[in-house]
C-alpha positions in Angstrom: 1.1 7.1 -2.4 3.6 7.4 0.6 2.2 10.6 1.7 -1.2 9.5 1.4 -0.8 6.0 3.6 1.0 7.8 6.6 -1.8 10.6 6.2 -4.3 7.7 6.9 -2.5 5.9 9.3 -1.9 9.4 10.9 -5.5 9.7 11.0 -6.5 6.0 12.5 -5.3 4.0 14.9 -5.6 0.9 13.0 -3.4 1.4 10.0 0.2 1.6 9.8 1.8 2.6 6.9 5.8 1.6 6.0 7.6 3.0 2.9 10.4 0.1 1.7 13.4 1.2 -1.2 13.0 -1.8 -3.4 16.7 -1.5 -4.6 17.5 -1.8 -0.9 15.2 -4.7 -0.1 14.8 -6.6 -3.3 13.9 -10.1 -1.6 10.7 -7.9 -0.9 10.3 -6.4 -4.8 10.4 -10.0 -5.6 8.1 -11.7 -2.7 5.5 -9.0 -3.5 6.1 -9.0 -7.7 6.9 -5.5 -7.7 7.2 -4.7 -11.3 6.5 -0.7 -11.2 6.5 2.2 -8.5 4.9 2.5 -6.1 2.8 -0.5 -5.7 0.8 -0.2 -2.7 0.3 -3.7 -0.7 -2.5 -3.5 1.8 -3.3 -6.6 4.5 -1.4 -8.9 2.4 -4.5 -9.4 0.2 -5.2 -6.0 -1.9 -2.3 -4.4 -4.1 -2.5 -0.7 -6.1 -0.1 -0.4 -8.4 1.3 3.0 -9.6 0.0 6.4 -8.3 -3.9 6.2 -7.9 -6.3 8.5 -6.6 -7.0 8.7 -3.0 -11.1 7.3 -3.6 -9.4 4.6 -5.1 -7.1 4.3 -2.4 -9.7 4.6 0.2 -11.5 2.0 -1.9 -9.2 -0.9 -1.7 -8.1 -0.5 2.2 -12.1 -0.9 2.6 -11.7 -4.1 0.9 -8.8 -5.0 2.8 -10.1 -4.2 5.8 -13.6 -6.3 5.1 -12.4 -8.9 3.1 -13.8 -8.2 -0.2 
């Protein structure tokens, strides 16, 4: 899922993609209920969790992005 984020954000200017350790920043596994790896958060509004397949992906960072 890593891979796949910074290959989008490599692709467009408008995303930016972060990777965070949640054993090293476990105020953050707990503000965003992270309760399996990875979980994907995207515009504070749409969340993947687990490895999912990059339509799907694309799919929810449309939804993100447009509010639906």
């Amino acid at each position: 899922m890593a891979r796949l984020a910074y290959q989008v954000a490599q692709e467009s200017a408008q995303v930016t993609a972060d990777v965070v350790e949640v054993l090293e920043f476990p105020y953050l596994a707990e503000r965003y209920h992270v309760h399996g790896v990875p979980k994907t958060i995207i515009n504070e509004t749409v969340s993947l969790e687990g490895a999912v397949p990059e339509p799907r992906f694309i799919d929810a960072l449309l939804r993100a992005v447009h509010g639906g």
